[in-house]
Structures are given as C-alpha cells and as structure tokens.
C-alpha positions as CSV (number, residue, x, y, z in Angstrom):
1,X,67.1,-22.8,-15.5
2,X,64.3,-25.0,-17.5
3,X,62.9,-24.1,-21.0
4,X,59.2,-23.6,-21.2
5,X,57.8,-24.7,-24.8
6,X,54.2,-23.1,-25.7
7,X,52.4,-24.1,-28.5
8,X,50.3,-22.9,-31.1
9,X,46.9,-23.9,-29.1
10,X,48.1,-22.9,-25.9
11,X,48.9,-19.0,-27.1
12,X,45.8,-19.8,-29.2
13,X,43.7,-16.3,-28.4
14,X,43.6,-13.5,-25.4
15,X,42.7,-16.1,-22.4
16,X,44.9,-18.6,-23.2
17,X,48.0,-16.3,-23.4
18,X,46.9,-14.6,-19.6
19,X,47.2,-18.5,-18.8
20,X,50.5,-19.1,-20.1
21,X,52.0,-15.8,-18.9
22,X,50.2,-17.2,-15.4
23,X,52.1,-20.4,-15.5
24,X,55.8,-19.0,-17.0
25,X,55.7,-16.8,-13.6
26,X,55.5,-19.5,-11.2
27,X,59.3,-20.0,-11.3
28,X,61.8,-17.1,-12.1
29,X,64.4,-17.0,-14.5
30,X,63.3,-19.7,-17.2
31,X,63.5,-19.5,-20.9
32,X,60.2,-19.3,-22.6
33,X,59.6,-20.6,-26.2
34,X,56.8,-19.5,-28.0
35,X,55.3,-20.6,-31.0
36,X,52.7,-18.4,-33.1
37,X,49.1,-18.2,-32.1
38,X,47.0,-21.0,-33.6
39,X,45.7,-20.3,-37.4
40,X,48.6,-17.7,-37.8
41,X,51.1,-19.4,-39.4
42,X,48.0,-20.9,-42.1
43,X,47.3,-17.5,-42.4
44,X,51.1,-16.2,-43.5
45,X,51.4,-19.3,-45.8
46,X,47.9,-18.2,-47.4
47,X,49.0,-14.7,-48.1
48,X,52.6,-15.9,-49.3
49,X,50.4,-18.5,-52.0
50,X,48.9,-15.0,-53.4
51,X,51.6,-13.1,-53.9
52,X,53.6,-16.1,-55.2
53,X,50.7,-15.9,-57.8
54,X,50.6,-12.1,-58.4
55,X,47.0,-11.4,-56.5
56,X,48.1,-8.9,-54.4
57,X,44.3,-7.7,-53.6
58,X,43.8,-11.1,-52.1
59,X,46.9,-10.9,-50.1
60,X,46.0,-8.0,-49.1
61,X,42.5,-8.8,-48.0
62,X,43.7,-11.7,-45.9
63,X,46.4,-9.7,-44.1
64,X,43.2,-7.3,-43.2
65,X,41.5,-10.0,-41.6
66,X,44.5,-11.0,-39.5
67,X,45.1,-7.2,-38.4
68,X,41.4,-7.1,-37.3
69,X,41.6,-10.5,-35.5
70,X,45.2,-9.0,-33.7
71,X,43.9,-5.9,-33.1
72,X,41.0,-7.9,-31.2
73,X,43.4,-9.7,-29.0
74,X,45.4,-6.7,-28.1
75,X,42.1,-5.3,-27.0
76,X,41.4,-8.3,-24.8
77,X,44.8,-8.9,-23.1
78,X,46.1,-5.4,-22.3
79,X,44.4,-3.2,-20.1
80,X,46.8,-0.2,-19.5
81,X,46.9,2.4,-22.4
82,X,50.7,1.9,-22.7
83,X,51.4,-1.6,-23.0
84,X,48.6,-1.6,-25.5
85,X,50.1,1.1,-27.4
86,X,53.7,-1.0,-27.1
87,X,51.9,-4.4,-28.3
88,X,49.8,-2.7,-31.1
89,X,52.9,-1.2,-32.5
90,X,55.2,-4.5,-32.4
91,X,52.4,-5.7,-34.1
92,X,52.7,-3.5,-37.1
93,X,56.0,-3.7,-37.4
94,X,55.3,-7.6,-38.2
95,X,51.9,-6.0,-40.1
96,X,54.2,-3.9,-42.2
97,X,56.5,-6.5,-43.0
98,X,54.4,-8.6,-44.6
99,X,53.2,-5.7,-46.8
100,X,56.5,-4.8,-48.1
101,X,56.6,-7.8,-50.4
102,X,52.8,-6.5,-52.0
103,X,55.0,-4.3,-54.5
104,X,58.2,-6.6,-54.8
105,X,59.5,-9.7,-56.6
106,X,58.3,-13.0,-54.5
107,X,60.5,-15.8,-53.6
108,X,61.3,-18.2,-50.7
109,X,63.5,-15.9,-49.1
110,X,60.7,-13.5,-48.4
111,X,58.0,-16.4,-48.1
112,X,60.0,-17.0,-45.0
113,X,60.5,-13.6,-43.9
114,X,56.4,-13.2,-43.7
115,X,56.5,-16.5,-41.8
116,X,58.8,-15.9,-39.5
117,X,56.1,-12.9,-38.4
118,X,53.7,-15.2,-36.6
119,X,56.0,-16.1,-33.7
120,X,57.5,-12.1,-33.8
121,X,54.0,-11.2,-32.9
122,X,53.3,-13.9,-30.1
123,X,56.5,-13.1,-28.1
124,X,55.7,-9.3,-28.5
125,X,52.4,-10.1,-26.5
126,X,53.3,-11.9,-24.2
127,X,56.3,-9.3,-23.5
128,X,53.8,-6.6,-23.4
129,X,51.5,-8.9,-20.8
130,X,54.6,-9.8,-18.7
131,X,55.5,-5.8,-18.5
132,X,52.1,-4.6,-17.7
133,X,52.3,-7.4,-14.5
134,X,55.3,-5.9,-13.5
135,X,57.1,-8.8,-14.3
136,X,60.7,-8.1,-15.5
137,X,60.8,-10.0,-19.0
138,X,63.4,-10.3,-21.1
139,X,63.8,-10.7,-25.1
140,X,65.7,-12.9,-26.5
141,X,65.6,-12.1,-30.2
142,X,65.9,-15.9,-32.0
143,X,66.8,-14.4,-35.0
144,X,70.1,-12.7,-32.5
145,X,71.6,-16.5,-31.9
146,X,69.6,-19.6,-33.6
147,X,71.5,-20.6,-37.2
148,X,71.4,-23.1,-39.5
149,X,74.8,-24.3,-41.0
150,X,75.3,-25.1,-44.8
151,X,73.5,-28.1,-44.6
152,X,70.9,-26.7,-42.8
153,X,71.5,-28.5,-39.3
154,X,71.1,-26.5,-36.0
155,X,75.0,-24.4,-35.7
156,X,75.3,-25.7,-32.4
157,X,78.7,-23.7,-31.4
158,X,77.2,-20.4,-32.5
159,X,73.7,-20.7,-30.8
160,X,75.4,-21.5,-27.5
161,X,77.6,-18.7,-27.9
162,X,75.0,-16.2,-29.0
163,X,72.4,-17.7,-26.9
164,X,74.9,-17.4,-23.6
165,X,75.8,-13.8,-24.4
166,X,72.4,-12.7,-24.7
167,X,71.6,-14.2,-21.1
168,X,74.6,-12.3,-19.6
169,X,73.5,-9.2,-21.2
170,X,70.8,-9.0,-18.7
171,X,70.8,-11.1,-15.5
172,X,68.4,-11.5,-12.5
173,X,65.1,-11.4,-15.4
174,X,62.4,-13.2,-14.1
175,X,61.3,-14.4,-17.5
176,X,63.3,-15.0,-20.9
177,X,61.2,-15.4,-24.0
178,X,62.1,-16.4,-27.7
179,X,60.5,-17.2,-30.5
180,X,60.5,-20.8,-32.1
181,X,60.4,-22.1,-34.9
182,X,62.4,-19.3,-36.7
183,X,66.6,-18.5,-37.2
184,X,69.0,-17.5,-39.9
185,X,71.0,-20.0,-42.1
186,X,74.5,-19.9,-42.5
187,X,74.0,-16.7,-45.3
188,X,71.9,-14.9,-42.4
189,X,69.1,-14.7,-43.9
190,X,66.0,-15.3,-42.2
191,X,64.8,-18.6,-42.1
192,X,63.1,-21.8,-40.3
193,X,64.1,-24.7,-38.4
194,X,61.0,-26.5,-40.1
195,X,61.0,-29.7,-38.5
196,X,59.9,-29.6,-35.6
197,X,59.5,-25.8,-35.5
198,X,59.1,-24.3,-31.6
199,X,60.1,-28.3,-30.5
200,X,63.1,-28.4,-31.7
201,X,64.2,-24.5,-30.4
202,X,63.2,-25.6,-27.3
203,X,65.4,-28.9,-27.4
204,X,68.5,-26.8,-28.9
205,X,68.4,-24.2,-26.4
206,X,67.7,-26.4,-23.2
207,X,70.9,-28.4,-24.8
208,X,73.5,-25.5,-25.0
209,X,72.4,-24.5,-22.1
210,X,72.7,-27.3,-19.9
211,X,69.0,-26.8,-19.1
212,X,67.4,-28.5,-15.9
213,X,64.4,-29.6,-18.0
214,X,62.9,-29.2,-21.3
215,X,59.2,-28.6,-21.1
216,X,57.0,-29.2,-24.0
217,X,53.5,-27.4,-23.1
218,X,50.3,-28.7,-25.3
219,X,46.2,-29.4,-25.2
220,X,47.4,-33.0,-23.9
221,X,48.3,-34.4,-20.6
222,X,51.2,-36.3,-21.9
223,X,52.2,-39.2,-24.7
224,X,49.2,-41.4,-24.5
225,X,49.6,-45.4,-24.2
226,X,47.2,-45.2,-27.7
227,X,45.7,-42.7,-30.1
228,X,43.0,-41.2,-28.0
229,X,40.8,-39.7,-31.2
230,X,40.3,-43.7,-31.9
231,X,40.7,-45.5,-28.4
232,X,39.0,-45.4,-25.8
233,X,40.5,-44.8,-21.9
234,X,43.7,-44.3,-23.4
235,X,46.2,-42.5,-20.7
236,X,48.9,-41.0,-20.6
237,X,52.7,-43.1,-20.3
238,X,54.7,-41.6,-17.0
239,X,58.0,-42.7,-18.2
240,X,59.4,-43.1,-21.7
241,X,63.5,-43.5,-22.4
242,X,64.7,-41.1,-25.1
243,X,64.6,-44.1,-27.9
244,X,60.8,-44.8,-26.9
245,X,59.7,-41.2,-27.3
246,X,61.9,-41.2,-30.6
247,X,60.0,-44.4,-31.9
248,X,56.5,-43.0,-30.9
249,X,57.1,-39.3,-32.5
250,X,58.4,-40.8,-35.7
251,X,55.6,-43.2,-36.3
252,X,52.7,-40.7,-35.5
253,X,52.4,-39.8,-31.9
254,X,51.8,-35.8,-33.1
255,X,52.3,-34.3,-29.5
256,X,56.2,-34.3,-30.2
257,X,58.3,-34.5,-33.1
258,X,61.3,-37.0,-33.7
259,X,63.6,-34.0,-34.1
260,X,63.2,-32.4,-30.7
261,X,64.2,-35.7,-28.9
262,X,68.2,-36.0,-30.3
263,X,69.4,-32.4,-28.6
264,X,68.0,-33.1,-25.2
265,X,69.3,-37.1,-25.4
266,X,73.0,-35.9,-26.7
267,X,73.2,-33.6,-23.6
268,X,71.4,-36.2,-21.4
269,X,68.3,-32.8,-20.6
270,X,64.9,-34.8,-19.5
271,X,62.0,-33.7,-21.6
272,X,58.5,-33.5,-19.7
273,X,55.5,-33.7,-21.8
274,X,52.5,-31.0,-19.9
275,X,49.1,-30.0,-21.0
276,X,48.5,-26.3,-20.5
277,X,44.8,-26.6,-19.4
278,X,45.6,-29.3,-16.4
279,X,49.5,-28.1,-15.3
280,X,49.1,-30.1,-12.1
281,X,48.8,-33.1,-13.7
282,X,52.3,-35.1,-13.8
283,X,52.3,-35.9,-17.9
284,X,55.1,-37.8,-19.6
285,X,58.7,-37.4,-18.5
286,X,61.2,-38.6,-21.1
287,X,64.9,-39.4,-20.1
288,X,67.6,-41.9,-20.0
289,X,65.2,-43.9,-18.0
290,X,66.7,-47.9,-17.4
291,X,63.6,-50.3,-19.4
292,X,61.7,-52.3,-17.1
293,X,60.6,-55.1,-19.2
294,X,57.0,-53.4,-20.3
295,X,55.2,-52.3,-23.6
296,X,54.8,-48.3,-22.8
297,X,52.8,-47.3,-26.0
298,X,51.3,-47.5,-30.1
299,X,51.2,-44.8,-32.3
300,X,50.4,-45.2,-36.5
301,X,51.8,-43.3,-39.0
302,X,49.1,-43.2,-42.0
303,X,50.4,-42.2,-45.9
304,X,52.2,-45.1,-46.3
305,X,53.2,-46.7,-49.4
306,X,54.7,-50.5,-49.9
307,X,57.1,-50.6,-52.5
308,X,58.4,-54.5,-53.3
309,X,61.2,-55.2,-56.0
310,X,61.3,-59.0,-56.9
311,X,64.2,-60.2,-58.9
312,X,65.5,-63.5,-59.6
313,X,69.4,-62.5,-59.8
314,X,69.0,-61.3,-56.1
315,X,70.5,-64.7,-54.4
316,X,73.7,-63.6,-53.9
317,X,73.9,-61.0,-55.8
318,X,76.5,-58.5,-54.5
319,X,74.9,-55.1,-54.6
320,X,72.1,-55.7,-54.9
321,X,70.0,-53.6,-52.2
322,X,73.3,-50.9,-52.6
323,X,71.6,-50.5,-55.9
324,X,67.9,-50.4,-54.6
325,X,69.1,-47.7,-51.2
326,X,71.3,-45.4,-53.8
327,X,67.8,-45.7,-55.9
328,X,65.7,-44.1,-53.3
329,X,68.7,-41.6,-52.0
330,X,69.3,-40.3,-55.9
331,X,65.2,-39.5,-55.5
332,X,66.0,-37.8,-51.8
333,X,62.9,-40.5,-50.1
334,X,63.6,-41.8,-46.9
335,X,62.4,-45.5,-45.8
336,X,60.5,-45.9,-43.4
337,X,60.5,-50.1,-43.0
338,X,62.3,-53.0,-44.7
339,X,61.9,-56.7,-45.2
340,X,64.3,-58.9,-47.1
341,X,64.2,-62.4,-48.8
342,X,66.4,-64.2,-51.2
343,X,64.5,-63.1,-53.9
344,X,63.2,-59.7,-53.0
345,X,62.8,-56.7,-51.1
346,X,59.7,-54.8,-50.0
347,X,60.4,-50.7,-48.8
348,X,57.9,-48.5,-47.1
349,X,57.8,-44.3,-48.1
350,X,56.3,-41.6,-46.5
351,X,56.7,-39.3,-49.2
352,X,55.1,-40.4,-53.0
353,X,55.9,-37.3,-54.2
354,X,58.4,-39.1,-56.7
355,X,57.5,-42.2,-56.7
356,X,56.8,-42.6,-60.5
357,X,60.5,-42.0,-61.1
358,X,61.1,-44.5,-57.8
359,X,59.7,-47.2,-59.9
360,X,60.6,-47.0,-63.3
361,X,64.4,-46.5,-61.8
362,X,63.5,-49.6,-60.0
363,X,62.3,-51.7,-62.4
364,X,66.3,-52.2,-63.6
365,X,66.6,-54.2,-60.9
366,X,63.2,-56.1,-60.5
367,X,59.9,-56.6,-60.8
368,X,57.8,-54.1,-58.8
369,X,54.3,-53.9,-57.3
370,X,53.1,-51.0,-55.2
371,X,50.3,-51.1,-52.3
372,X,49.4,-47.6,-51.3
373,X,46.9,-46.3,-48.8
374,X,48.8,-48.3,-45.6
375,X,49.7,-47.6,-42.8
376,X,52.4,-48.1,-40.2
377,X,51.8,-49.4,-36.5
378,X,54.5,-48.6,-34.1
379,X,54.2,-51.0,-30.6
380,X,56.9,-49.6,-28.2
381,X,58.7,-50.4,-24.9
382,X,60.9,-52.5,-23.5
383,X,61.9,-54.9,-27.0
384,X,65.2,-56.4,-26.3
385,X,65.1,-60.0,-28.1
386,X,65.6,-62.0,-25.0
387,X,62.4,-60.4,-23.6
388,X,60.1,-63.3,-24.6
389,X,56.3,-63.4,-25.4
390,X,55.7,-59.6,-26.9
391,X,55.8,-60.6,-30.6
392,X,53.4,-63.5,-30.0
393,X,50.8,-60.8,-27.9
394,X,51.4,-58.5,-30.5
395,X,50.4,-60.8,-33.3
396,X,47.7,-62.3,-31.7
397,X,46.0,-59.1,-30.7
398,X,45.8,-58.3,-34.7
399,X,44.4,-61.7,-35.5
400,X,42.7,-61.3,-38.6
401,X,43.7,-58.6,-39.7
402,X,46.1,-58.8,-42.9
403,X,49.9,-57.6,-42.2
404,X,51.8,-56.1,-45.2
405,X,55.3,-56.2,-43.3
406,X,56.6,-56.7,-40.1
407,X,59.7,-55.1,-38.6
408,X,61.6,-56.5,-35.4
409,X,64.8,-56.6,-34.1
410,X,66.1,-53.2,-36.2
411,X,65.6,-51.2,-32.6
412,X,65.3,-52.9,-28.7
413,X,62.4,-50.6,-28.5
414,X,60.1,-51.4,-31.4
415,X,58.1,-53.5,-33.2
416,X,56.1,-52.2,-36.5
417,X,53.7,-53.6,-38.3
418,X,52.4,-52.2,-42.0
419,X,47.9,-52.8,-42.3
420,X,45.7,-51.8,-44.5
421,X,44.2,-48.1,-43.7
422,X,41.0,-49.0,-43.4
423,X,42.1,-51.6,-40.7
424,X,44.1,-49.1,-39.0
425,X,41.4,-48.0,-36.1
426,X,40.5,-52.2,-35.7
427,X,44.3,-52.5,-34.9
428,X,44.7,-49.6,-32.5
429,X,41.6,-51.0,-30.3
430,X,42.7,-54.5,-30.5
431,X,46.2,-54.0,-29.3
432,X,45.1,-51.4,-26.4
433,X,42.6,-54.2,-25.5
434,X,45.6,-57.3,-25.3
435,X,48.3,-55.0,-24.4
436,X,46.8,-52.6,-22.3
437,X,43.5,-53.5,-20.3
C-alpha cells in the first residue's frame, strides 16, 4: 500500500481533479491525501478575518463567491444527476458550517472549524468522481483517527490505531481518501496539523502504516538542483538521503516541508517527489540513500535577520551563550545559524515578530547590532569534513559577493552561507554555474 499526497494546485479546479482521480486509479488500494483546492483555504482565512472583526455582510459575501465558484466545479466534473446531487450536498454541509459562526461568538476554535472545510469539500469530490467511475472509494474521515497530543505533536499510538481500524472496516477498496492538513487535538476539538499541512498527513500515515512509499504529488517534477524562478536549466536531483531533503526543505526548497521528512525517516518509508502534469517522469526519490561524495542541491531561505551580541566578559565566561539560548527560548524564536568568537556571538531568526524584546533582553549581556533583510544559502550533499575541496568551490563561486556568516561542520550535509537580499539571485546563478554546469 503507498500514500498518494495531492496538493492544493493539483485539485486546483474541475480538470485537474478528473486528472488526479485518473492517476489514484492506476494502482488499487492506496491511501489518497488531499489537500483543498487552490485559493480555498485563502478564502476560509478571509471570511474568518471578518467575522473575527464583526462584518458579517462581508463574510457573508465572500462565502457567496466561494458557493458560486463550487457550485461551478460540481457542474464541470459530475455528469450523472446523482453523484452531482451527492457532491452538491457534501458541499453544503461544509457551506453550512461556515455560516453557523455568522450569528455566534468567534474564536480560534471555530476559525479552525471553517478551515478545516476546504479539504472536507475536496475529498467529497473526488469521492463523488471516484463513485460515478464505478470505482469503489473509500472515506477515511481524518478527523475519525489524526490527533494532536498536549503539546500538539502528531499522537502517533492513536492515529495508527484509529487509522488501522478504519482500513479493516472495509477491505478490498480500490481507493482510500483522507483529508490533510486537518485532526483533533488531544481535547478533540477540531484542529490543524499546521506545519506542513497535507505533507505531514501524508508522512504520518505512510509511517503507521508501514507504507511502501510516500508520494508527494505537485506542479514540479521533483527537488530541483537550484531555484528554478531565478536559475536557469535547473533540474531536478534523482536521489536525496532523508538529511539532504531535510536541509533543502528547511532553508527554502518550498516543494516539501522540513516536517514531513522525520515520520517517513523514523520508519525508514522512501518519499518520491512527482509532478502531477508529467507523472511519467521519474522526479526525486528521498531515502536512506548511502552519499556518494557529490553536492545534490541550493535552496535560500529569504526573511532573515543577523542578530550579533559583543561582550568583553565573554572569554571564558561560563554561561555565557546559556544566557543568550535561554534569551531567544523565553521569546519562543528559533535560530536558524550560529557563529562564535571569543568575544561574541552572531544568531540568525526567521521570525522578528519579537525581536525588539530579543534585543533589549540582549543587551544585559552585550553589545548588539542587527542586519535585517538577508538571507540564508543552503549548499547541500555529500559534506562530511574529510571530503576535501567543497568549501573552497563554494567560496569561490560567491567571490565578491559579501558573506554575513558562514556555517560548516554543524551537519555532514550542509554548508550555509548568510548574503545580502539583494545579492541573493547573483549567488544562486553563480554557485549553479561552479557547482553545477
């Protein structure tokens, strides 16, 4: 059994669904994830945005809009009077959902109740489709297995359980679908797996299932060696280990998130990157590959900010970086890159949502300086120290281009490098061009 991952873009309208429900039927008895159809999800947030603000006319008028454009697709991918009537009414039980909350106090719990809607409605259509073909598809409600536990981690033990029982239930289907994205936390309540979304259901349930394969399905053939939007004959990387594709989803390859990777590399499940449009094509298969002495790919991560702390009491100072680490924990801000001297220590963030606070708590310590607007180049493959010569091809290919920070040796797969943004695009092309061609 293999896990079939659908995203947003590939579920995006009528045609694109008839494609997908074309491809899930090619083998029998798979589990297929779906995410919601492209804009949808922008659409619930939108309508939760008015009614956290008390316009319910303009909620109202933007749910309109999405029942027209639904109603539209039903239209277009059902031809038989019943499995139009089936779809248009799963539909308005989403519909009505949403509307429930018009006349009702608004919080988060019912923000994510209206966006859990979006991948309701996607599954419900491709069930209809499937149903109409003759095809004997299956439901497997997420809501019926995936939780969260207190701290808001994937309940491992209970999703296998619940996920298991539901497959025995009903035997012999030729298709399984679930919806991503979406579970209960440990109150059972509805909620989201957020990071990740439709990735990282599709990672958790190839996992505790002892799937053959996770596939991810996108608009891409693949994990590209470079950024494709700013390089030129980029292509896509056959092979990645787990660590690689880890590295490269963290620091901004966008066609998989760092999330999904940990399930399927715990339980030792490859991962097999596929575009949707092209399905013959062989993409990116990610696994507990051996390395083989080769730089696979560079992705950048932009939004970066460079945070250094100076101090003079630093040599030998016990506690020192304790203090600056408990700093950014109390302030819930991961780091992203680190470089050390005897006199300092220079952090890159993600996240300046609190990074006034960051600094002024900072400033016990040190004296700080901020650079914002940088950004972080990921090189990855085959790092191990002993493996001479990459570092020097890495650094050459920037030339002169100025380097904030440079990290090595933290991870036998990567080297990062922190440039300016406006350099960012100069970088890519250069290091395809050394590394690459």
């Amino acid at each position: 059994m293999k896990v079939l991952k659908f995203g947003g873009t590939s579920v995006g309208s009528a045609e694109r669904i008839k494609h997908v429900a074309d491809l899930v039927c090619r083998s029998k008895g798979d589990i297929v994830v779906l995410s919601a159809m492209s804009g949808t999800t922008n659409t619930l947030v939108e309508i939760s945005e008015y009614l956290y603000k008390g316009n319910v006319p303009g909620a109202q008028e933007t749910l309109n809009a999405l029942s027209a454009k639904y109603a539209g697709v039903v239209s277009e991918l059902l031809s038989g009077e019943e499995a139009r009537l089936a779809a248009s009414e799963a539909v308005e039980r989403s519909l009505s959902t949403i509307r429930y909350y018009f006349d009702k106090e608004f919080g988060e719990d019912a923000e994510k109740e209206i966006l859990a809607q979006g991948e309701l409605i996607s599954t419900a259509l491709m069930h209809a489709l499937l149903t109409e073909r003759g095809v004997r598809a299956v439901m497997l409600p997420a809501l019926d297995y995936m939780r969260t536990g207190e701290g808001g981690e994937p309940d491992m033990a209970y999703i296998a359980s619940g996920l298991r029982r539901l497959l025995e239930l009903s035997p012999g289907a030729d298709v399984y679908i679930t919806q991503g994205y979406i579970c209960r936390n440990n109150s059972g309540k509805t909620d989201n797996l957020r990071r990740g979304g439709s990735d990282y259901t599709a990672s958790i349930a190839g996992a505790v299932i002892d799937a053959e394969e996770i596939q991810i399905w996108t608009d891409i053939d693949g994990m590209h060696n470079n950024d494709p939007r700013y390089v030129e004959n980029t292509r896509p990387v056959s092979e990645l280990h787990f660590e690689e594709a880890a590295e490269l989803a963290y620091f901004g390859a966008k066609i998989l998130h760092p999330a999904c990777v940990l399930p399927a590399k715990l339980h030792n499940i490859p991962v097999r990157l596929l575009n949707t449009m092209e399905p013959e094509a062989p993409g990116t298969l990610i696994y507990n590959t051996r390395p083989d002495g080769t730089i696979k790919a560079v992705a950048a991560k932009d939004g970066i900010t460079a945070i250094k702390i100076k101090s003079g009491r630093m040599l030998l100072a016990y506690g020192f970086l304790h203090k600056v680490f408990e700093t950014f924990e109390n302030h819930r801000t991961s780091i992203d890159m680190i470089a050390t001297s005897e006199v300092g220590v220079t952090l890159s963030i993600d996240d300046d949502s609190r990074l006034a606070a960051i600094v002024d708590d900072l400033k016990r310590f040190g004296t700080v300086t901020v650079d914002r607007d940088m950004v972080i180049i990921c090189i990855v493959g085959d790092l191990e120290w002993h493996n001479t010569g990459f570092e020097g091809r890495v650094l050459a290919a920037l030339g002169d281009i100025p380097v904030r920070m440079i990290s090595y040796g933290g991870s036998n797969y990567n080297i990062s490098v922190l440039v300016r943004a406006e350099d960012k695009i100069e970088a890519l092309r250069r290091l395809s061009k050394n590394l690459f061609e």
